[in-house]
N, C-alpha and C positions, 0 to 999 in steps of 0.2 A: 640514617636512611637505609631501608633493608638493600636486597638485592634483587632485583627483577629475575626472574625464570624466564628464557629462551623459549620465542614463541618456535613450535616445530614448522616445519614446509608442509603444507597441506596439498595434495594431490588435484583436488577440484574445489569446488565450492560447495557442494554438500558437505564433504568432508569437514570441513572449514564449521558449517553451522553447526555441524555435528558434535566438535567441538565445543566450540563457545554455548551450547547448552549445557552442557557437565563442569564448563567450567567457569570461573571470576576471573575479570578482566583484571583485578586488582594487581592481582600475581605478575601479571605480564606488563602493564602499560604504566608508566608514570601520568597519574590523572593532574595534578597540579600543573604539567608544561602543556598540557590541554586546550587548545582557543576553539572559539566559537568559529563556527561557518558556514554558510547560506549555499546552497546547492538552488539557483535559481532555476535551471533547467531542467532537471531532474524531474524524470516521469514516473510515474507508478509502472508498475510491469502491470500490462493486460493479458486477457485468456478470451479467446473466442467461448462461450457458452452459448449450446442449442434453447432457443426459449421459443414455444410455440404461444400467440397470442390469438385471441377472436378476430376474425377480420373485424368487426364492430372496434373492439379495444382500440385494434391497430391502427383505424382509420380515426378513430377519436384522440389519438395521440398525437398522428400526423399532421390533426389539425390544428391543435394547440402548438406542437412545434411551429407548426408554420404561420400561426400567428405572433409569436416571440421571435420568428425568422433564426431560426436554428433546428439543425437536423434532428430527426423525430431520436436515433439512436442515443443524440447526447442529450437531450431531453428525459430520454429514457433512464440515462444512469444517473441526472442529477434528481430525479425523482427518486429513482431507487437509495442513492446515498441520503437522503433526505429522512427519508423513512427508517432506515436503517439505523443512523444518528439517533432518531428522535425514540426506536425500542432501545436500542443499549445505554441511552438517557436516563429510562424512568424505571425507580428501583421499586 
């Protein structure tokens, strides 16, 4: 069995990513004592984004939400994720 290399202290978390781009995890982590595990709560990180729409659009989205009774914004991003899946789908 080799020897693992000393993961260094990283300062932030950029730093951190900054890292483990240039580097393999191999070197540092034993993968075989490895378990599997489910992060049930765990959220995506969000970002406000400015998005101007037509009032027409807007109002035709609002509507549709409010007929599925949910908010027209989460309406908005399961559309948008929907579309998005279905271009990085087709080769």
């Amino acid at each position: 069995m080799r020897k693992l290399k000393q993961l260094p202290k990283f300062k932030n978390e950029q730093e951190e990513a900054s890292f483990w781009q240039s580097h393999d995890s191999v070197a540092y982590v034993n993968w075989s004592n490895a378990k599997r595990t489910i992060f049930p709560n765990l959220k995506p990180t969000s970002r406000s984004v400015p998005l101007r729409l037509t009032v027409f659009l807007l109002e035709r989205l609002k509507f549709l939400a409010n007929k599925k009774q949910i908010p027209y914004q989460s309406l908005l991003k399961i559309y948008l994720q929907e579309r998005v899946e279905k271009e990085l789908s087709v080769k």
